[in-house]
N, C-alpha and C positions, 0 to 999 in steps of 0.2 A: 388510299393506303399510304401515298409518299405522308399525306397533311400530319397521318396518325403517327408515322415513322419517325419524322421531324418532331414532333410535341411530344413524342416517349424518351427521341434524343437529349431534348431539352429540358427534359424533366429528371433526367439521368444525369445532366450533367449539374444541374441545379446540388442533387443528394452526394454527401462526401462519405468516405471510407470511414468507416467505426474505429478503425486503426486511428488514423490521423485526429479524429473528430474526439477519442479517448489523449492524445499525446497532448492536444493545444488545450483538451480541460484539465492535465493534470500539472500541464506548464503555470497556465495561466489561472487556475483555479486553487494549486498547491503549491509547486515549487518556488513559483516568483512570488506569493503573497508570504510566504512560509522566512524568503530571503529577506524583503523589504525587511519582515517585521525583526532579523536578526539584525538587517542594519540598525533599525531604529531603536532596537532593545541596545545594541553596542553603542550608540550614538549616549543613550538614556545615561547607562551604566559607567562609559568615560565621562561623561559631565559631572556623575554623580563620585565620581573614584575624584576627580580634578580638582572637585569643591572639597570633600574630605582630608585627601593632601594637601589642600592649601591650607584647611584652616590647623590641621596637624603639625604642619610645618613651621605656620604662625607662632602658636601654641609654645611649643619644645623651642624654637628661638626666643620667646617672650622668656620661657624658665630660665633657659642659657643665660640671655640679657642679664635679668634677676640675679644668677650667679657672680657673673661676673661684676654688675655693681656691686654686690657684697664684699667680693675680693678686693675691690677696687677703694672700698669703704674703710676695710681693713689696713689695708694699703696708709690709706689719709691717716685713718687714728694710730698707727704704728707712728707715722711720721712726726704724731704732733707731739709722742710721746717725748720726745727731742726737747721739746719747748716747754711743756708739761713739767716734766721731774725736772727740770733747772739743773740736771746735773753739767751736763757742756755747757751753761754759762756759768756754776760754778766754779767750774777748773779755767775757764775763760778768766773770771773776776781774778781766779788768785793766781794763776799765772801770765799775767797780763804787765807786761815790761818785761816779764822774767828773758834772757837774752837765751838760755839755756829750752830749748822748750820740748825736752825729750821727755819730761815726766809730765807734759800736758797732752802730748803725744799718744802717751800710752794709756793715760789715764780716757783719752776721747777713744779710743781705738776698742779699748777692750767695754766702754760702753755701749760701742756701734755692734762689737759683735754682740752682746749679751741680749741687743734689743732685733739686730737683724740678722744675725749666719746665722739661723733655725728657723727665719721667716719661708715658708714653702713659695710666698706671694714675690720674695726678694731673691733677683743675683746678686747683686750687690749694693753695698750703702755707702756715699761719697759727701762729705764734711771738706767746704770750703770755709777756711774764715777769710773775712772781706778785707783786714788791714796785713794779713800775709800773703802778700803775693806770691804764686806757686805752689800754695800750701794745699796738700790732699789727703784727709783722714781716712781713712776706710776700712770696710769691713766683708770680708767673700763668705758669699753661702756654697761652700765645696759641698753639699748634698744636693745643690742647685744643678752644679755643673760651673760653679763660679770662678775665674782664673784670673791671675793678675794682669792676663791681656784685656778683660773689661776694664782695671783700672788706668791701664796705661791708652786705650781708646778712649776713656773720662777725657784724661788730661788733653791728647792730642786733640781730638774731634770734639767733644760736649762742651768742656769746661765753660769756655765763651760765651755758645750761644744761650748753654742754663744762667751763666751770670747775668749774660745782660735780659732774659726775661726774668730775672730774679730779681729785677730793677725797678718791675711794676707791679709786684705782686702785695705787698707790704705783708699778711697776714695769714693770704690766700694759700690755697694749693692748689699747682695746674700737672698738665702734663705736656713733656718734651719728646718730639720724637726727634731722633738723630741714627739715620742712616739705619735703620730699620730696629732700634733700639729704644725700648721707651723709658722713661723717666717721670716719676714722682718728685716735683720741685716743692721745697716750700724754704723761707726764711724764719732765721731765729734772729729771734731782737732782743733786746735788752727792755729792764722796767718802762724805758721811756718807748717803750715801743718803736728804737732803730737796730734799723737790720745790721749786726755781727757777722752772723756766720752761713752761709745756705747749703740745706741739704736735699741732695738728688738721692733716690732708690731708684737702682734699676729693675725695671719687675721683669719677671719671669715670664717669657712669653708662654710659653709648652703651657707653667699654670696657668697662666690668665686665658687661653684661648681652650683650654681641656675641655670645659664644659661642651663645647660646643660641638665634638666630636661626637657627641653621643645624639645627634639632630638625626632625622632617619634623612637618608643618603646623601651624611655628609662627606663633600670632597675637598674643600679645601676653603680656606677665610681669610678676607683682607679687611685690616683696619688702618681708617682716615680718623686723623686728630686733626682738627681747622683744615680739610682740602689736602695734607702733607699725608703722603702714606707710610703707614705706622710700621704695618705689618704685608707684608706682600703675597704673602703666601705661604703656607708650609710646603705645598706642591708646587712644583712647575711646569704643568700640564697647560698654565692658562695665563696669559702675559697680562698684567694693568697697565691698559696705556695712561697717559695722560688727561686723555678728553673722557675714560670713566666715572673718574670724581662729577664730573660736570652732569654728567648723564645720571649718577645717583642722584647730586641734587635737585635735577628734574624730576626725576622719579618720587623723591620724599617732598615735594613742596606744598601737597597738602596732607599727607601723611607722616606718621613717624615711625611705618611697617610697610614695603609693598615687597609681594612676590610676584617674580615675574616668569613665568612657563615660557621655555622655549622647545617645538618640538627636536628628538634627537639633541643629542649632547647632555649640555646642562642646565638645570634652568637657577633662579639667584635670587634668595631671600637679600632683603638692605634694610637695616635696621639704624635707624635715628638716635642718640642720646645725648642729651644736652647734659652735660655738667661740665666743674670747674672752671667756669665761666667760659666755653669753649663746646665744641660738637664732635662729637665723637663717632663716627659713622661707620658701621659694621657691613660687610658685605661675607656674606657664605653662598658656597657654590654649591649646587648639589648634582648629582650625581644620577640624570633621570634611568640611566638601565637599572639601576636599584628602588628610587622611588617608585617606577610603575612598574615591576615586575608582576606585583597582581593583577595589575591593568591586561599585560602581555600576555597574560597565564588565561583572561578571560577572551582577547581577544583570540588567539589562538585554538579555542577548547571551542568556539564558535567555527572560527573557521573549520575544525576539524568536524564539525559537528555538520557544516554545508558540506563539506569533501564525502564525507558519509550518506549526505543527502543523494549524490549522484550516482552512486550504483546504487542505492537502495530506488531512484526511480526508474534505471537502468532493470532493476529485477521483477519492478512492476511491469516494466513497458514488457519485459520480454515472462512475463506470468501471463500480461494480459494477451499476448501474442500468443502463446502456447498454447491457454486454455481458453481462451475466447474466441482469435482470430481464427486459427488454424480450424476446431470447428464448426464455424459457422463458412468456413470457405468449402468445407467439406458440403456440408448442408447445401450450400449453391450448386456447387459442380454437378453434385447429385439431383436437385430439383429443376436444374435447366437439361439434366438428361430424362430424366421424366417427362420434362416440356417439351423435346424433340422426340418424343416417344417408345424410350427404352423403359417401357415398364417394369418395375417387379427389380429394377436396380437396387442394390445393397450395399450398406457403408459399414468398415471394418469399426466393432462398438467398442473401441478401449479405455473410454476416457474413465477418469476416477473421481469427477465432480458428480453430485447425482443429479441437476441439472442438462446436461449437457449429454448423458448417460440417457435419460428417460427422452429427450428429445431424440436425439439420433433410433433409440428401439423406436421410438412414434412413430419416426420416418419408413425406418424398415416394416413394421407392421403396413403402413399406408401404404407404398408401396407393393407390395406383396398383396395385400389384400387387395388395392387397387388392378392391378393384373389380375388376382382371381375375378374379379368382376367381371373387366373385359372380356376374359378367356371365357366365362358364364355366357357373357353374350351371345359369343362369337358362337360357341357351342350349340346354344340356341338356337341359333339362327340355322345354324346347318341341321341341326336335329331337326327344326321346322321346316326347310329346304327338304329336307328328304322324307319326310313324312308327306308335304304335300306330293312328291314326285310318284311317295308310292301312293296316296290316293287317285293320282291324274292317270297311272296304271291300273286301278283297280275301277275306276270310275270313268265309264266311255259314257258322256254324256250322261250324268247322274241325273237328271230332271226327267228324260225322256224313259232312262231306266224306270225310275219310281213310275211316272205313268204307267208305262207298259205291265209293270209289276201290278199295279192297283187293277187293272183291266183283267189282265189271267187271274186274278185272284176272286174277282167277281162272275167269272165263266167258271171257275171252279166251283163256289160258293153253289150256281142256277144249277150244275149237273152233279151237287151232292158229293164232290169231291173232297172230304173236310179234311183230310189228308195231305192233300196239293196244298189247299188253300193256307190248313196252317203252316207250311215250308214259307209259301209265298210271304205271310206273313211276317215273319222270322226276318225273312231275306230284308223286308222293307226295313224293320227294323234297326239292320244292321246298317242297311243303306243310310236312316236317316242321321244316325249316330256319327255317320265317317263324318257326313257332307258337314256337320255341324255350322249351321246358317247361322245361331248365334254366335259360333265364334267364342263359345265361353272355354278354356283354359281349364276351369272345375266344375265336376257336377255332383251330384249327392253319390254317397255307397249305392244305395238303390238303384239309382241310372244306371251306375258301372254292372249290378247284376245282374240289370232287363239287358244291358246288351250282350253279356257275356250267355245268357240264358238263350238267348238268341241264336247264338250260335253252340252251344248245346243243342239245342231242341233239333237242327237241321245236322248236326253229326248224329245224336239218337236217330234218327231217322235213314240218316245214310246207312248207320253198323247193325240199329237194331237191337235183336238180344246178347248180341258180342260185345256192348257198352254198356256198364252203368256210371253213373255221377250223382255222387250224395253230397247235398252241403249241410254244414255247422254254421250258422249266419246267428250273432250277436244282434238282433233284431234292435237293439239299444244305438249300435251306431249308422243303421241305414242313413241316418241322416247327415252323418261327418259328410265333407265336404273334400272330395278326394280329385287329382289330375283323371281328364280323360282318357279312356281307351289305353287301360293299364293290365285288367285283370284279362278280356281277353285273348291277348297276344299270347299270354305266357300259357292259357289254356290250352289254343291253338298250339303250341309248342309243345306241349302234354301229349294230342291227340296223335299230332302227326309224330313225333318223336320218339315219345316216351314208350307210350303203351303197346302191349303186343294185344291189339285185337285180332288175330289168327286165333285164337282162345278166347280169352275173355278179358277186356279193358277196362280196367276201372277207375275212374277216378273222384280224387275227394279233394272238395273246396273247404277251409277253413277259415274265419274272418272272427278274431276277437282281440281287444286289446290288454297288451301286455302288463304286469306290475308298475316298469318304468314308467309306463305313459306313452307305447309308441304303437302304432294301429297295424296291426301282423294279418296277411293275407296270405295263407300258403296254398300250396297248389301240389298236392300228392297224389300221386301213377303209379299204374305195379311195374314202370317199366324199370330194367338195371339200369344203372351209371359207369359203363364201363371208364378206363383208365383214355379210352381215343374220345367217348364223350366228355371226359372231365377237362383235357387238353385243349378240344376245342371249343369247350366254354369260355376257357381262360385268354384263350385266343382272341375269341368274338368279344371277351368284354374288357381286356385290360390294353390292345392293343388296337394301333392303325390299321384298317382296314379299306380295303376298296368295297364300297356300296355295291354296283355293279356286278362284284363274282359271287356276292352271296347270294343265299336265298332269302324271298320276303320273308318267312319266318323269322328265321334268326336276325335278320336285322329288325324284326319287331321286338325281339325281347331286348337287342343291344338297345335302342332308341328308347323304349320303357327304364333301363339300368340309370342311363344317360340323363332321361327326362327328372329322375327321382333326386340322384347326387346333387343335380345343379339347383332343384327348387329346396329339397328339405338338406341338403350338404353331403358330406363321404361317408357318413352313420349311417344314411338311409339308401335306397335302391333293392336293386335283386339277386338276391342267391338261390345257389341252386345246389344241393347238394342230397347225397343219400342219406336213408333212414337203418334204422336198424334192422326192421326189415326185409330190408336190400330194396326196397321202393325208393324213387328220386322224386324227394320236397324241393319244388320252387318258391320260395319264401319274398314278399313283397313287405319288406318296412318301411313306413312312411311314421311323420309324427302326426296329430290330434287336430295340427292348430296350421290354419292354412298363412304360409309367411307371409309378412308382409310388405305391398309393392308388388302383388302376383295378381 
C-alpha cells in the first residue's frame, strides 16, 4: 500500500494544474511571440521610415542646393552686367582727370541702383575704383531691409579684405565672407584687361538661405566658404564650434552629401559645393521631433496596441478561470465525494457554455443513477435476506419434509385415499417451488401457475363449496418469462384477506397483455376495501417497516411490490385497488422482456 501511495504521489506530482499549464501556453505560445514579433515589425518599419527620410531629406536638400545655385548664378550674371554694358567704364573714360567727380558719382550710383535696389538676390551693391582712394559708389535694396549701416560696415570692416582678394582674381568671381556677411566680388578692367574699379554685392542672406526652409524639419543652416563661416545660423538653439568645420570635412571626404541621424535632438544634412574656385559647404539642422513624428505615432499605436494586449489576456486568464477552472474544480470536489462514498451527490447546473452544461447534467445523472443502483442492491439483498428468513420459518428441514410428504402420499395412494394424496401432492408442489435447488431468479408463466394452482387446489379443499376460483389465462404467454413466486403471495392475500368465505368466496385470476406492451396479472375477490384496508396498504408499501411485527402475508405481497420496482423500475410492481363492483383488484404489472443483467 505505502509502494502504491508513493508512486500515485509521484505521479501527482509529476501532472500540473490546467490553470498554470493554460497561462505558460498562452504566455509563451501568444503573448511573448505576439511581442517579439511587434518588436521586429517596429525594428523593420524604423529602418524602413530611416531609409525613406534619409533619402527625402537628401532629395529636398539636393532641390534646395539647385536653388540656391541658381540664385547664386543670378547673382554672377547680375555682377558681370557691370562689365558687360561698359557703362562705369564709360563714365570712368570721360570722367577720368576730371578733379570734380560729382557727376561721375552720380552717373555710377543711379546705374548701381537701376541694375541692383530691385535685385531680391541683393542688400546692397558697393563700387570701389582702385586709383581713388576712399572712394565707395553704391546702391541699397530698401525692400531688402538695406541701410546705410551696410555701407558704412563696407567701408569699416570689408573694404580691405574684398580689396586685397580683388588682387587675385583678374576676371573671376568669388565670394567674401566678413563677419557673417557675404559678398559677391568681381573686378572691372579696362580693354587691356586691367583692373579699375571692383565690385562687391552683398546678398541677401534671408533670400539665399529661403529655399531651404522648406527641407521637412528644418531647424536651422550654417554656411562655410573655404573653412570661414558664412552664416551661423538663423537660430540660436545650437552653437558652431570651431572644430565643426573640421568634422564636416571629415564627413564629406568621399562624398558631396552625408546625413547624419543622431538619436533625440537633431540630426544634420552637410552638403558639399565646389564653385568660384573655392568650397562652399552647407550644413542644415533638422529637427528630429518633427522629422519622425510618423515614426513616434507608429511607435506609440504599437505600444498602445501591447498595453491593450495585457488586459485583453488578463480577461482571457480570468474567462478561462471562470468558465473552465471553476467547473471542472467543481467536477473534482464532487467526483472525490463520490470516491469517499457520498453517492447520489449533486452539483448546482448554472453554467451557460453547453459544454460544461451537458457535462456537469452527465455527472448528476451518473450520480443519481449510480446510487439508484446501489440502493437496487442493497434492496435486494435485504429483500433476499428476508425472503430466505421466511423460507428458514416455513421450512423445518425441507429435504426430510419432502420425504415424509412422498411416504404419506404413497400410504394414501395403497388405501384409496385420492383425496389426502392429492393435498399431499399440492403441498410437495409447493414445497419444491420455495426450496428452489436451481436457484433460478425466473421461470416461465406456466411454473408461476402450477405453483399458485397448488396452493389453490389445497384452499378448495380446505373451504370447499364456500370457494370458487376461475381463471382468464392468455394461453399465448405461458411461456414469457416471469420472477418467481409472484402470483401466489398476492392470492394468498386474496384468500386470507380479501374474501368473505362465511358465504361464498370467489375469486378470479386474470393474465393478458396490455396494448402498451406490459404483461397485467390481476387478482380479483368479492371481498370490500375498506378506508383501514386502503391505509394500511399504503403503509405496508410505501413506508419503513419492521419485518418482525408483520404478518407473513403482508410481507409477501410488500417483498413481491419490492421485488417488481427494482427489476422492471417504479412503472411496474403491485396495486391494489377497488372495482366498480366494490370487489378489490390486485393488479401485478410487469414488462414482456426479462432485463438485462437479471
Amino acid at each position: 500500500m505505502d509502494i502504491l501511495a508513493g508512486k500515485e504521489k509521484k505521479e501527482n506530482g509529476k501532472r500540473k494544474s490546467l490553470r498554470w499549464s493554460m497561462i505558460r501556453r498562452l504566455v509563451f505560445g501568444w503573448f511573448l511571440p505576439l511581442f517579439l514579433m511587434i518588436c521586429v515589425v517596429i525594428l523593420i518599419m524604423t529602418k524602413n521610415v530611416l531609409g525613406q527620410v534619409e533619402q527625402t531629406i537628401q532629395s529636398s536638400v539636393e532641390k534646395t542646393v539647385e536653388i540656391m545655385q541658381i540664385q547664386l548664378k543670378d547673382c554672377e550674371t547680375a555682377s558681370k552686367n557691370a562689365s558687360y554694358m561698359a557703362v562705369i567704364a564709360k563714365y570712368y573714360r570721360q570722367y577720368w582727370g576730371v578733379e570734380d567727380r560729382t557727376d561721375f558719382k552720380k552717373s555710377v550710383e543711379v546705374f548701381l541702383r537701376q541694375q541692383y535696389a530691385y535685385d531680391d538676390n541683393c542688400r546692397s551693391a558697393e563700387l570701389v575704383v582702385l586709383n581713388e582712394p576712399g572712394s565707395c559708389y553704391y546702391a541699397l535694396n530698401e525692400s531688402n531691409g538695406g541701410t546705410y549701416q551696410d555701407i558704412r560696415f563696407f567701408n569699416a570692416n570689408a573694404r580691405e579684405k574684398i580689396l586685397e582678394v580683388a588682387r587675385t582674381l583678374d576676371t573671376r568671381t568669388t565670394l567674401v565672407g566678413v563677419e557673417g556677411k557675404i559678398y559677391m566680388v568681381r573686378n572691372l578692367v579696362t580693354s587691356k584687361f586691367e583692373p579699375y574699379a571692383v565690385l562687391a554685392l552683398e546678398l541677401e542672406q534671408d533670400s539665399l538661405m529661403k529655399s531651404y526652409t522648406g527641407i521637412w524639419g528644418y531647424a536651422d543652416a550654417a554656411l562655410y566658404w573655404n573653412g570661414e563661416l558664412l552664416v551661423p545660423g538663423i537660430k540660436e538653439h545650437e552653437k558652431h564650434q570651431e572644430h565643426d568645420y573640421a568634422y564636416i570635412v571629415d564627413a564629406l571626404e568621399k562624398r558631396d552629401a552625408v546625413y547624419e541621424y543622431k538619436a533625440g535632438g537633431y540630426s544634420h544634412v552637410y552638403r558639399r559645393i565646389n564653385t568660384y574656385g573655392g568650397t562652399l559647404v552647407l550644413r542644415v539642422s533638422l529637427d528630429n521631433s518633427v522629422i519622425y513624428a510618423e515614426m513616434a505615432v507608429m511607435q506609440y499605436f504599437f505600444l498602445i496596441l501591447f498595453l491593450f494586449m495585457i488586459p485583453l489576456v488578463v480577461q482571457m486568464m480570468r474567462f478561462f478561470h471562470k468558465k473552465v477552472t471553476v467547473p471542472l474544480g467543481e467536477l473534482i470536489v464532487a467526483a472525490d465525494s463520490v470516491r469517499e462514498g457520498k453517492l447520489g451527490i449533486q452539483i448546482a447546473n448554472e453554467e451557460d457554455n453547453e459544454e460544461f452544461y451537458r457535462m456537469k447534467e452527465s455527472f448528476n445523472h451518473m450520480s443519481q443513477q449510480l446510487k439508484n443502483q446501489f440502493d437496487k442492491i442493497y434492496l435486494e439483498e435485504v429483500a433476499l435476506r428476508d425472503a430466505k428468513i421466511m423460507a428458514l420459518q416455513s421450512q423445518i428441514n425441507p429435504h426430510f419434509l419432502n420425504n415424509t410428504l412422498e411416504i404419506i402420499n404413497w400410504e394414501a395412494r395403497l388405501n384409496g385415499n385420492d383425496k389426502v394424496s392429492g393435498m399431499i401432492e399440492a403441498l410437495s408442489t409447493m414445497l419444491g417451488e420455495t426450496m428452489n435447488r436451481k436457484e433460478a431468479q425466473f421461470h416461465s408463466v406456466a411454473d408461476e401457475m402450477a405453483y399458485a394452482d397448488a396452493y389453490l387446489y389445497i384452499i378448495s379443499q380446505r373451504f370447499g363449496a364456500k370457494f370458487r376460483c376461475t381463471q382468464k389465462i392468455d394461453e399465448r404467454l405461458l411461456t414469457l418469462q416471469v420472477p418467481r413466486l409472484i402470483i401466489q403471495p398476492i392470492v394468498e392475500n386474496a384468500v386470507e384477506h380479501g374474501m368473505d368465505t362465511a358465504t361464498q368466496g370467489r375469486l378470479e385470476i386474470r393474465l393478458f397483455e396490455r396494448e402498451d406492451g406490459y404483461l397485467c396479472i390481476e387478482v380479483e375477490d368479492n371481498g370490500r376495501l375498506t378506508r383501514t384496508d386502503r391505509q394500511k396498504i399504503d403503509r405496508l408499501m410505501n413506508q419503513d417497516i419492521e419485518p418482525s411485527k408483520e404478518k407473513r402475508v403482508s410481507l409477501g405481497i410488500r417483498n413481491v411490490d419490492q421485488r417488481l420496482k427494482m427489476i422492471y423500475g417504479a412503472d411496474c410492481g403491485l396495486f391494489i385497488a377497488g372495482s366498480e363492483e366494490k370487489n378489490t383488484v390486485s393488479t401485478i404489472l410487469l414488462k414482456t422482456d426479462v432485463p438485462t443483467g437479471q
